[in-house]
C-alpha positions as a printed Julia matrix, in Angstrom:
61×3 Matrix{Float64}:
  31.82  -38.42  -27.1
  33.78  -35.21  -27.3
  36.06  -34.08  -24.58
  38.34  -30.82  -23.81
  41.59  -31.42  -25.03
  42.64  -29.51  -22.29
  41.41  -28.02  -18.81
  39.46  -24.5   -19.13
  41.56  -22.39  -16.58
  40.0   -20.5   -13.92
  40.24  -17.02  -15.78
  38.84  -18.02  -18.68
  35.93  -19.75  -17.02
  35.06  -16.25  -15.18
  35.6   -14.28  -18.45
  32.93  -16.27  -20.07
  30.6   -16.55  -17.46
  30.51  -12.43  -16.85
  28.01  -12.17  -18.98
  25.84  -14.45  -16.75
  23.94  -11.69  -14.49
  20.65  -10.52  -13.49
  19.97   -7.31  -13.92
  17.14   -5.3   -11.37
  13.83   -4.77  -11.91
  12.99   -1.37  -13.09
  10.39   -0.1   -10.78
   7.5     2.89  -10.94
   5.67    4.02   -8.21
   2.01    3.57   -8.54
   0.4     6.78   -8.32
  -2.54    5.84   -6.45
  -1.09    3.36   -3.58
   2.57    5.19   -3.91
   3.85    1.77   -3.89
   6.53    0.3    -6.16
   5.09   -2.04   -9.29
   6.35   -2.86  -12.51
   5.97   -0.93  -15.56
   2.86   -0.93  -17.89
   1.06   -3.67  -15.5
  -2.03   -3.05  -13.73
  -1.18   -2.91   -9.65
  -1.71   -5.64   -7.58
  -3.08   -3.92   -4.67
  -5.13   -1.32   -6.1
  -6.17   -3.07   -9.62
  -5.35    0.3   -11.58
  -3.48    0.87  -14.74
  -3.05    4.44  -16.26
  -6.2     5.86  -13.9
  -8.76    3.09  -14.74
  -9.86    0.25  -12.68
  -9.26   -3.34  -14.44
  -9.8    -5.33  -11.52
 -12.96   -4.63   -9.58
 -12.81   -6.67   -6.86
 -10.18   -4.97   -5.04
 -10.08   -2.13   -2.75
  -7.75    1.14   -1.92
  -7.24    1.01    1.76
């Protein structure tokens, strides 16, 4: 089995690993419940996507 030939310092550890981030969500605001949903995905609370109803059985308080 292979092994380092020698130890991976502490900088160049870091430098390789800055790569290894999440980036945020990018959020819309959903035009008929004004709250914040992800992009080209029907709304959880209201069941709309671009002004039509997919999902029936929910209601807009």
């Amino acid at each position: 089995m292979a092994v380092p030939f020698r130890r991976t310092s502490k900088t160049v550890k870091r430098k390789r690993r800055t790569h290894y981030k999440l980036s945020a969500p990018n959020l819309v605001v959903c035009p008929i419940t004004k709250n914040f949903t992800l992009p080209h995905r029907v709304t959880k609370n209201s069941g709309y996507y671009k002004d039509k109803l997919y999902l029936a059985n929910k209601k807009i308080d």
